[in-house]
N, C-alpha and C positions, 0 to 999 in steps of 0.2 A: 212916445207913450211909455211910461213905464210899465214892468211886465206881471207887475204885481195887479196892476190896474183889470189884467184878462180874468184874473179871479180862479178858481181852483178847477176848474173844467173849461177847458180850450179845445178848441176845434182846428185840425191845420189842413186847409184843402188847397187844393193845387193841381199842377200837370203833373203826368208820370215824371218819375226821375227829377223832380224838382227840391228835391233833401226836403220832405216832409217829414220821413222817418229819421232824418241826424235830427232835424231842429226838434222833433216832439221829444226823443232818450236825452236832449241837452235842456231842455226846459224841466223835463221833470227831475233829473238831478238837482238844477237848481234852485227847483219849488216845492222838492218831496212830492213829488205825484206820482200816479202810476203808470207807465209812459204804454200805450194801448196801440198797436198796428193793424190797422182794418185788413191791409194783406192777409193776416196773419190768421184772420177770425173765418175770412171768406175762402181761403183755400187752406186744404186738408194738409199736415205735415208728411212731409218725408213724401211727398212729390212734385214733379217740374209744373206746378201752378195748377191742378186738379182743385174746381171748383169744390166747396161742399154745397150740399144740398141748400136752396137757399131755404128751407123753414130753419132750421139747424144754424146757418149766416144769423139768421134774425135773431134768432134768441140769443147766439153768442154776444150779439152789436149788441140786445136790450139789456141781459145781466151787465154787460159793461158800462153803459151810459147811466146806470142806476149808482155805480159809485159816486162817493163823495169830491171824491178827487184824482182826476185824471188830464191827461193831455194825449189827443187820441186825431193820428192821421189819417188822410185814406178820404176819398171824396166819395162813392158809391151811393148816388141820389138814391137810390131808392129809399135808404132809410135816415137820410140827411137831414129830415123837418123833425123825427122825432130826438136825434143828437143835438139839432141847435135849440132846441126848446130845450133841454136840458145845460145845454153849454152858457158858463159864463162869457166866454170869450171869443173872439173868432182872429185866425191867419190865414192871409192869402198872400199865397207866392203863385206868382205872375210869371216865372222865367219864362225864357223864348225856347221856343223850336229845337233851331240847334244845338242850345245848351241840354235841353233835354234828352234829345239823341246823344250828343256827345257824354252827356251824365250814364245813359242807359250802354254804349261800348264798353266804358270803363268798367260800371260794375259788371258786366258778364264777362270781359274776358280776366280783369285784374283782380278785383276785391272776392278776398276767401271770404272775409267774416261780416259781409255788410250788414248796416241796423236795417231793421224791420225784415230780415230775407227771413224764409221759412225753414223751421228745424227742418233739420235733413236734408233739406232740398240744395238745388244747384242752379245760379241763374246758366241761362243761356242764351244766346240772339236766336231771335224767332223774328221772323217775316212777318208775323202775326201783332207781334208787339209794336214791332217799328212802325206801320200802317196805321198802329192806333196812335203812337206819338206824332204822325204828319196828317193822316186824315180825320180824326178825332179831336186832337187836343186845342184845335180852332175852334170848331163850335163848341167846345165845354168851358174856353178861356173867357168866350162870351160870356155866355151863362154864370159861370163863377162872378167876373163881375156887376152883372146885374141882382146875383144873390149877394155881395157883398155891398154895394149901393143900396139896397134894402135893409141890409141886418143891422138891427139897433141896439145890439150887444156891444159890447165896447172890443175897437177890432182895429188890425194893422195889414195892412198891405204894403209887400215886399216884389215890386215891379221887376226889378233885376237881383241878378248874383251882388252885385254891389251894395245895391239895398239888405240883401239879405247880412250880407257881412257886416254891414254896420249894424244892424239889427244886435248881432254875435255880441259885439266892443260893446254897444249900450249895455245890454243885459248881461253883461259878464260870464257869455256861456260857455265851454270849454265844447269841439268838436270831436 
């Protein structure tokens, strides 16, 4: 599918640590979009992952989904029906387990400058996080695909890192 096809509001959901946030800063370089981190909206800057308040969450996610154009990661069901009725387009990456763990090491102990990480803040491995990438990210990879088998938006599913890569070459994306 070409990428032009997803149309100027794209949706990129996924397992944690599954490069939602490189693929959404590469897509909108190459689409002129505004490239939007649901990270970044739900927890407050310039600390180690401090929730905001969720009314404060919502209305940040609504003023942004009201743009014309954007490419916007981050799964957070809660407010995911009112994002895809606005989205033209929809990405699901699929990666496995241990990629995801393996993806979530790297960035907390090597990457200063990672995409989508929060001003100020610092990743770091939390027992907390990891528990949600082995005990969570099963039942949500479900779901994800059962919301993707439903969505009649024009959409691509990216199974593995492999998929994902070519995904890169086709659409000419720089990482």
């Amino acid at each position: 599918m070409n990428l032009d096809t997803l149309g100027p509001r794209i949706c990129i959901l996924g397992p944690s640590n599954s490069g939602k946030s490189t693929l959404a800063d590469a897509i909108a370089a190459k689409q002129g979009l505004e490239p939007i981190h649901l990270d970044r909206l739900y927890h407050l800057p310039h600390t180690d992952w401090q929730p905001r308040p969720a009314g404060e969450f919502l209305t940040l996610h609504d003023a942004a989904i009201a743009g014309e154009r954007w490419v916007m990661d981050g799964n957070y069901s809660s407010c995911l029906p009112q994002r895809l009725a606005r989205a033209t387009g929809l990405i699901l990456l699929d990666l496995s387990t241990p990629l995801s763990l393996w993806r979530y090491a790297r960035r907390t102990w090597f990457e200063r400058d990672r995409r989508g990480a929060l001003d100020g803040g610092r990743d770091s491995v939390k027992w907390s996080m990891i528990r949600h990438i082995v005990v969570a990210t099963p039942p949500n990879r479900k779901r994800y695909a059962q919301l993707y088998a439903r969505c009649e938006l024009p959409k691509v599913l990216c199974p593995s890192a492999r998929a994902l890569a070519r995904r890169y070459r086709e659409w000419g994306l720089a990482r």
